[in-house]
MDTraj code that builds the backbone (N, CA, C; nanometers):
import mdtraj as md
import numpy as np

residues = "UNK UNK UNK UNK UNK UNK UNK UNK UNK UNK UNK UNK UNK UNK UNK UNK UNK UNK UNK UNK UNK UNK UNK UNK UNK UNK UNK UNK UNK UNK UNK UNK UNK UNK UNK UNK UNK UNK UNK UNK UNK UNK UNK UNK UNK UNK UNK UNK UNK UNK UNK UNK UNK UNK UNK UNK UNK UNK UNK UNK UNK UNK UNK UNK UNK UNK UNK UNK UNK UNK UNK UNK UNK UNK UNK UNK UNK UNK UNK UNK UNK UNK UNK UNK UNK UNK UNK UNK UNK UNK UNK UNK UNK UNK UNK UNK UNK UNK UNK UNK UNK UNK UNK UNK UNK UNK UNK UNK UNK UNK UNK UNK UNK UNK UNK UNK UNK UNK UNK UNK UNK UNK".split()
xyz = np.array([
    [3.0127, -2.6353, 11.5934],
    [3.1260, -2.7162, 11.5555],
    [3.1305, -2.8381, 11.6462],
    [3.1703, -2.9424, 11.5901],
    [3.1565, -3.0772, 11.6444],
    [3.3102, -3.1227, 11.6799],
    [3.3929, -3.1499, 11.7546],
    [3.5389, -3.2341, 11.7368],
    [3.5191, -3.3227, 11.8110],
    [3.6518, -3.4362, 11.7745],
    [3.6819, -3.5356, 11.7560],
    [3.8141, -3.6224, 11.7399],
    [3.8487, -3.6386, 11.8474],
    [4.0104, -3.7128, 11.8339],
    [4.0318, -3.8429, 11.8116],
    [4.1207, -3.9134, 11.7788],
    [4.1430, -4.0445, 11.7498],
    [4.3059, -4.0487, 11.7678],
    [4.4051, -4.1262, 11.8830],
    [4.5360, -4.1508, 11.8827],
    [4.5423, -4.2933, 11.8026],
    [4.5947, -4.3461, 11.6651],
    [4.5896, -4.4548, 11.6624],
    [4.7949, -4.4950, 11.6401],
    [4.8170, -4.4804, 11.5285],
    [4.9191, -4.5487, 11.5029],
    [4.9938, -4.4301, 11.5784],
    [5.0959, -4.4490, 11.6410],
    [5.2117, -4.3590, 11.7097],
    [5.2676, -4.2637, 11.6337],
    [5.2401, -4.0979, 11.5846],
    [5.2680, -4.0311, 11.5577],
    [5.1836, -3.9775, 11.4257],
    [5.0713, -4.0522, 11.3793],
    [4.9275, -4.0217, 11.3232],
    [4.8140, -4.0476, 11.4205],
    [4.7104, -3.8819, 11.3996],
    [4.6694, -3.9003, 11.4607],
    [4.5356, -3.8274, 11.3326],
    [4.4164, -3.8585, 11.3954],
    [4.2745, -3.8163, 11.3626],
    [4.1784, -3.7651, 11.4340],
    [4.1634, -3.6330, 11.3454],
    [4.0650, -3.5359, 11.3756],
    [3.9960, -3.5557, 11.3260],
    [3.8038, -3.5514, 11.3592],
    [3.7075, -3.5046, 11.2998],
    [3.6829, -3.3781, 11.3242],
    [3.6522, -3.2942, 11.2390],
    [3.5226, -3.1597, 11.2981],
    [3.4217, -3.1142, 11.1967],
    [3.3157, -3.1257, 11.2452],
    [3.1936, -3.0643, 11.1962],
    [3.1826, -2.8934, 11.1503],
    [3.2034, -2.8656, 11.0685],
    [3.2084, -2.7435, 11.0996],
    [3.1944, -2.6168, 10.9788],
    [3.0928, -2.4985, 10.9871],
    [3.0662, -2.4529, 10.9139],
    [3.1822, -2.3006, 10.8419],
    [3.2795, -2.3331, 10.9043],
    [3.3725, -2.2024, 10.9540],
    [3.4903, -2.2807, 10.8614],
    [3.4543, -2.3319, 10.6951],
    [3.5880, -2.4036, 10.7091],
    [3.7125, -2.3569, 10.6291],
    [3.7072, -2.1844, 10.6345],
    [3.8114, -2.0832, 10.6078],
    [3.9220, -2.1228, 10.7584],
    [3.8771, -2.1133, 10.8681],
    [3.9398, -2.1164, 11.0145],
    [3.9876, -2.2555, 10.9760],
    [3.9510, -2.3645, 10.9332],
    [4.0668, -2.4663, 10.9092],
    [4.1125, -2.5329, 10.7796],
    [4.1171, -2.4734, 10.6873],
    [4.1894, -2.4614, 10.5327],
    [4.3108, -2.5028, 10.5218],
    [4.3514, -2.4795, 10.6307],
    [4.5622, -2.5300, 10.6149],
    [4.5990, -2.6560, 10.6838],
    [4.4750, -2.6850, 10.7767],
    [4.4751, -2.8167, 10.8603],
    [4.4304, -2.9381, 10.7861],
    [4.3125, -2.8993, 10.7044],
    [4.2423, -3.0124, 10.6317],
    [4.3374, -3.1522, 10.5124],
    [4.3347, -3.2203, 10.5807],
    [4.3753, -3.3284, 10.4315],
    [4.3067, -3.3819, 10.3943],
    [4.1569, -3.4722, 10.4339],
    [4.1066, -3.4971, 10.3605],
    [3.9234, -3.4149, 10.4349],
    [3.8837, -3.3909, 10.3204],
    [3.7364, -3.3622, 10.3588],
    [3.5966, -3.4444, 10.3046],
    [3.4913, -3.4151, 10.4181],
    [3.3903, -3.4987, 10.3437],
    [3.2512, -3.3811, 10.3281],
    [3.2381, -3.3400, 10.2126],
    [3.0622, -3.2298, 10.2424],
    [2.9635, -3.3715, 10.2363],
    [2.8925, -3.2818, 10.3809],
    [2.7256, -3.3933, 10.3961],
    [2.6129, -3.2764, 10.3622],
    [2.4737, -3.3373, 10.3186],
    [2.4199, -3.2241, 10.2903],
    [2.2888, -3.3301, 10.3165],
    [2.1998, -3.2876, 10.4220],
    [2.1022, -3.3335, 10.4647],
    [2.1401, -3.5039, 10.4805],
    [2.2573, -3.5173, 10.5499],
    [2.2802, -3.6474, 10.6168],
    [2.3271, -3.7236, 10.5270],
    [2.3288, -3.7170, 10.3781],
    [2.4500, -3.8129, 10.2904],
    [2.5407, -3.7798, 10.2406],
    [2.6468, -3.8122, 10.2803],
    [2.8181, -3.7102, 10.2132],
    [2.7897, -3.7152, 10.0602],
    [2.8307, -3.6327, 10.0136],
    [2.8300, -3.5756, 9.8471],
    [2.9180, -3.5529, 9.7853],
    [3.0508, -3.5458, 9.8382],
    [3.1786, -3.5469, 9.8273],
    [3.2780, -3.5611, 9.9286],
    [3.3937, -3.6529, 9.9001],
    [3.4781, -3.6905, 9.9765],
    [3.6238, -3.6558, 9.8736],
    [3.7376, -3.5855, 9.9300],
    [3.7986, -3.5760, 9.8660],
    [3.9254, -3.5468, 9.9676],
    [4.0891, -3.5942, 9.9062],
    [4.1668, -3.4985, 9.9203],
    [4.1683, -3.3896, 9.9418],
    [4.1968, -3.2707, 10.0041],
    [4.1983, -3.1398, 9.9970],
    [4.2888, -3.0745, 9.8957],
    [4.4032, -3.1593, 9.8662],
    [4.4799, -3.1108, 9.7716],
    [4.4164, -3.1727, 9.6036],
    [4.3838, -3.2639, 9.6016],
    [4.3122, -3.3028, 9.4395],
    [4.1770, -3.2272, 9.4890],
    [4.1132, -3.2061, 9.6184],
    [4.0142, -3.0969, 9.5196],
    [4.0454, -2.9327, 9.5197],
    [4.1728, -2.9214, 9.5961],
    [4.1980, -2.7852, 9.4854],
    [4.2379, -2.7954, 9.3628],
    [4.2964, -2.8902, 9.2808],
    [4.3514, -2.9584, 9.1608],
    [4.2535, -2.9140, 9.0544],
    [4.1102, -3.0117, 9.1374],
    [4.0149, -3.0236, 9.0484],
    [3.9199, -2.9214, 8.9984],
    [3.8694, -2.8455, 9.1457],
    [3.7987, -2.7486, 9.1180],
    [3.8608, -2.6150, 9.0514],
    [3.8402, -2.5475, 8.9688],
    [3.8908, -2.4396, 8.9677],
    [3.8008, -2.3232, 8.8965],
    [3.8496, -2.1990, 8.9360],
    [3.7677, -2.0421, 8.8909],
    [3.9092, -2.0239, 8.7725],
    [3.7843, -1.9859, 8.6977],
    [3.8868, -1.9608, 8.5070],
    [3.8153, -1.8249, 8.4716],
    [3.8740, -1.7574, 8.4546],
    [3.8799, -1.6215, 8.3986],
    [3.9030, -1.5749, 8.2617],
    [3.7907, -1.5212, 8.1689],
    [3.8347, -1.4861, 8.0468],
    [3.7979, -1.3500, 8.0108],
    [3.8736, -1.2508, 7.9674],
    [3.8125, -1.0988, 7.8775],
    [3.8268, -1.1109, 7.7783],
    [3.7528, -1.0532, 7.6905],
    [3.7264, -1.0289, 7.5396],
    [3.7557, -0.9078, 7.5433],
    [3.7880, -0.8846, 7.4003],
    [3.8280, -0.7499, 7.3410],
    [3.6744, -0.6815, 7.3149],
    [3.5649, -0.7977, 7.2944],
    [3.4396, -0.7581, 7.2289],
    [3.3481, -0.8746, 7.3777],
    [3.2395, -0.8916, 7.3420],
    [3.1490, -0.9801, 7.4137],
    [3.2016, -1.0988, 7.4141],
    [3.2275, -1.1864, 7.5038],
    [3.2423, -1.2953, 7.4444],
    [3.1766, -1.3838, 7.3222],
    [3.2267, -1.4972, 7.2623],
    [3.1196, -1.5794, 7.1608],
    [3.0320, -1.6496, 7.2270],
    [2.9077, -1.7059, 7.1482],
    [2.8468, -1.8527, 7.2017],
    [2.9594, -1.9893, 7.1941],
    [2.9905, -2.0148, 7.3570],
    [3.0893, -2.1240, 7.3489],
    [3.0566, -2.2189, 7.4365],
    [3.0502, -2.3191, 7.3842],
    [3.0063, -2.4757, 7.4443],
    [3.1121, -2.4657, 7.5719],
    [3.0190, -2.4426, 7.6777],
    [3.0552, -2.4540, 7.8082],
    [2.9997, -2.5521, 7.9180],
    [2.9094, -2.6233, 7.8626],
    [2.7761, -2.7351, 7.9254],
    [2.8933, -2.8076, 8.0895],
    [3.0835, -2.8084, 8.0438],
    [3.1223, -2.8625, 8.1163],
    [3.1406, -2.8100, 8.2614],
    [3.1356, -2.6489, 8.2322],
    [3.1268, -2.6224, 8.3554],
    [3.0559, -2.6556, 8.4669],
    [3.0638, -2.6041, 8.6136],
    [2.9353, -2.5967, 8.6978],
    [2.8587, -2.4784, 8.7150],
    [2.9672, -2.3714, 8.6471],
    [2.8735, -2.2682, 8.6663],
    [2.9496, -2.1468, 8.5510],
    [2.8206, -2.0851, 8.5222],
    [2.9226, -1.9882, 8.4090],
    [2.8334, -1.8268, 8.4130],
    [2.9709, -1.7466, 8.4577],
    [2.8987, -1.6310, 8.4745],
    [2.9177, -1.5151, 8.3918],
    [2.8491, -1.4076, 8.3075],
    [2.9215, -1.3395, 8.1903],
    [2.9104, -1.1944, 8.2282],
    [2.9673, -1.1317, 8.2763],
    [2.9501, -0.9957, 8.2608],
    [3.0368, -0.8777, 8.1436],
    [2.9396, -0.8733, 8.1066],
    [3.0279, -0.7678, 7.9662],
    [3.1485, -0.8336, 7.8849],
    [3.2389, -0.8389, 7.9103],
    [3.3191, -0.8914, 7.7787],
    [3.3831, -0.9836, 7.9092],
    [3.3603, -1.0361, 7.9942],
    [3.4268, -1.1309, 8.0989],
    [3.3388, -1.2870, 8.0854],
    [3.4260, -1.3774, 8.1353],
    [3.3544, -1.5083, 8.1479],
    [3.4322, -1.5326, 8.2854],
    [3.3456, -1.5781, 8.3881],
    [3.4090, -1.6355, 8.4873],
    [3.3830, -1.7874, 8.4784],
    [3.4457, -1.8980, 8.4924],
    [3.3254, -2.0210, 8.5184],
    [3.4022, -2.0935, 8.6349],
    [3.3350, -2.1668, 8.6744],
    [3.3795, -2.2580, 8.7778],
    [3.3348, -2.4081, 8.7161],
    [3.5089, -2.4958, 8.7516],
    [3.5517, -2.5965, 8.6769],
    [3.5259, -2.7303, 8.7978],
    [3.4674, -2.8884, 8.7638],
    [3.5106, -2.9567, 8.8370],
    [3.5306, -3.0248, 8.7709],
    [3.6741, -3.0727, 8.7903],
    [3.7219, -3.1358, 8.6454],
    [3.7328, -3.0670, 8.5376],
    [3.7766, -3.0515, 8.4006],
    [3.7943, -3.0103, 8.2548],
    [3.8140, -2.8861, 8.2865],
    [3.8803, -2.8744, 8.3466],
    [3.9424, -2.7019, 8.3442],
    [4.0210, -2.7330, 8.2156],
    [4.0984, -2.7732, 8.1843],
    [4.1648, -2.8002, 8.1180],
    [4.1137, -2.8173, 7.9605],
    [4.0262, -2.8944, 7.9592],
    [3.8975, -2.8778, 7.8424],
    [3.8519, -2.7243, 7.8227],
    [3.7968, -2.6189, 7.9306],
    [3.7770, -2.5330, 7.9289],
    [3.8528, -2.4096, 7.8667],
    [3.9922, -2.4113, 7.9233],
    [4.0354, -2.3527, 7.9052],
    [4.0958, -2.3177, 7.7540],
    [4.0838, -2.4479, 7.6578],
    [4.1532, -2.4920, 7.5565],
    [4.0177, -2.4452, 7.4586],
    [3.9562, -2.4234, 7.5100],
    [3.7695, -2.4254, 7.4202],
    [3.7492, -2.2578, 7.4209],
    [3.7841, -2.1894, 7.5396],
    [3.8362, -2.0618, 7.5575],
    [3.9421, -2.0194, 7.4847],
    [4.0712, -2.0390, 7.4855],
    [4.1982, -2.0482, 7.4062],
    [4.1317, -2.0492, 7.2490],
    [4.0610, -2.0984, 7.2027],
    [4.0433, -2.0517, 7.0779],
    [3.9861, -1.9953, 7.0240],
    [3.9095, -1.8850, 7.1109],
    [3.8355, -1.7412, 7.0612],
    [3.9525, -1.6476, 7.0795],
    [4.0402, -1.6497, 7.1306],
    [4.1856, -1.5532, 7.1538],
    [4.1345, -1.4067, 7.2596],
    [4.1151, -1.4843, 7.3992],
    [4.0757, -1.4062, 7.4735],
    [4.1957, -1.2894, 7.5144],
    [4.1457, -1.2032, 7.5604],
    [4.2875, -1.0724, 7.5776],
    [4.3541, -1.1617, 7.7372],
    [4.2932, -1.1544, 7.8382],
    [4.3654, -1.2537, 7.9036],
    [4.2774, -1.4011, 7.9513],
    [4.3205, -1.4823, 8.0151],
    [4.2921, -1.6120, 8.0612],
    [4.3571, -1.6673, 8.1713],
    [4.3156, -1.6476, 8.3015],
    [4.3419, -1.7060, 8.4087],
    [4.2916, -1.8518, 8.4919],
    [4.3625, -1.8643, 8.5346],
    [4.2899, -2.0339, 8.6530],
    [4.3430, -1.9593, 8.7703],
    [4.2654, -2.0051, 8.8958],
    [4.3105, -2.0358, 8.9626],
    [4.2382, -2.1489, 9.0746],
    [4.2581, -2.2469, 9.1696],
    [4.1758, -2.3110, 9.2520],
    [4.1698, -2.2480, 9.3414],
    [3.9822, -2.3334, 9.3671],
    [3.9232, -2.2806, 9.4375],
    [3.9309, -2.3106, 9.5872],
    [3.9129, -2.2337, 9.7310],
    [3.9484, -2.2791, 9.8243],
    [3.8128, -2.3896, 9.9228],
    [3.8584, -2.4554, 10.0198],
    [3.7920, -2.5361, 9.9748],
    [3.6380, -2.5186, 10.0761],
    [3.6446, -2.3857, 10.0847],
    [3.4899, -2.3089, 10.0838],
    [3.4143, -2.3004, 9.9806],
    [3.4614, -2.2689, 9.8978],
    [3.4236, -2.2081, 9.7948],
    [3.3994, -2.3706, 9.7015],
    [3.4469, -2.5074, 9.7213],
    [3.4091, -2.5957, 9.7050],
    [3.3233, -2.6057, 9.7590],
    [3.2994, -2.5909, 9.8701],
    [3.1615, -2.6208, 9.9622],
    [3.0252, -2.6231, 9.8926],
    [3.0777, -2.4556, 9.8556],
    [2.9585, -2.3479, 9.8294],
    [2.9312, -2.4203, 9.6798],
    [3.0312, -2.4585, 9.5741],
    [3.0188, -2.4501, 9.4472],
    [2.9250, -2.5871, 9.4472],
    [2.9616, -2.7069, 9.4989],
    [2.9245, -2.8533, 9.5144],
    [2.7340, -2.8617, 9.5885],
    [2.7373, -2.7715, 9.6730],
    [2.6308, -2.7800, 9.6992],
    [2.4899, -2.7138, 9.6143],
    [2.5378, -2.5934, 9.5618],
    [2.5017, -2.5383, 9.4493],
    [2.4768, -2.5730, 9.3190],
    [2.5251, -2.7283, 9.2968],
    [2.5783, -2.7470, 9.1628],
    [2.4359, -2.8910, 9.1709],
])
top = md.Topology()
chain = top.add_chain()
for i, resn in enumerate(residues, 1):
    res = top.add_residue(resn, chain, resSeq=i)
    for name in ("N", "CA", "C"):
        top.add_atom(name, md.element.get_by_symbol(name[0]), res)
traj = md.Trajectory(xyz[None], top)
């Protein structure tokens, strides 16, 4: 882990930290940047990218259908479940889901590990 202080305007102040642990600072973060072999790849709010990213949950009564999912980043199927992970068009997703009449359908965002993990992966 790398830190980094900055006192500038009187009562804002700036932190950097490097750091692979970034469950241990999840509640501190406002804005983040992932680097991945030395060029940042995303820079974001911490709060628009929990907004953005999100894990969507679907069960079927039966298998799911063949459903145009290309928007996801990732789509995982086990037995009558769809998990996918959203950046952006959750909302698209969910509505494209919504009309096979899944038994349930959840969102929720992702933390912003699990952004880490999804962005670098993707």
């Amino acid at each position: 882990m790398i830190g980094a202080y900055q006192q500038g305007i009187p009562g804002h102040r700036t932190i950097l930290v490097s750091t692979h642990l970034i469950t241990e600072f999840e509640g501190l973060i406002d804005e983040f940047t992932i680097i991945d072999r030395g060029r940042a790849v995303l820079t974001l709010d911490a709060d628009q990218a929990r907004e953005r990213y999100q894990k969507i949950r679907a069960h079927f009564a039966e298998p799911p259908p063949d459903i145009d999912l290309k928007v996801a980043l990732r789509v995982r199927r086990d037995g009558r479940e769809l998990e996918l992970v959203a950046n952006g068009g959750g909302a698209e997703l969910m509505e494209r889901l919504r009309q096979h009449n899944p038994q349930t359908l959840s969102t929720e965002s992702l933390t912003l590990e699990e952004i880490f993990v999804a962005t670098l992966k993707s």
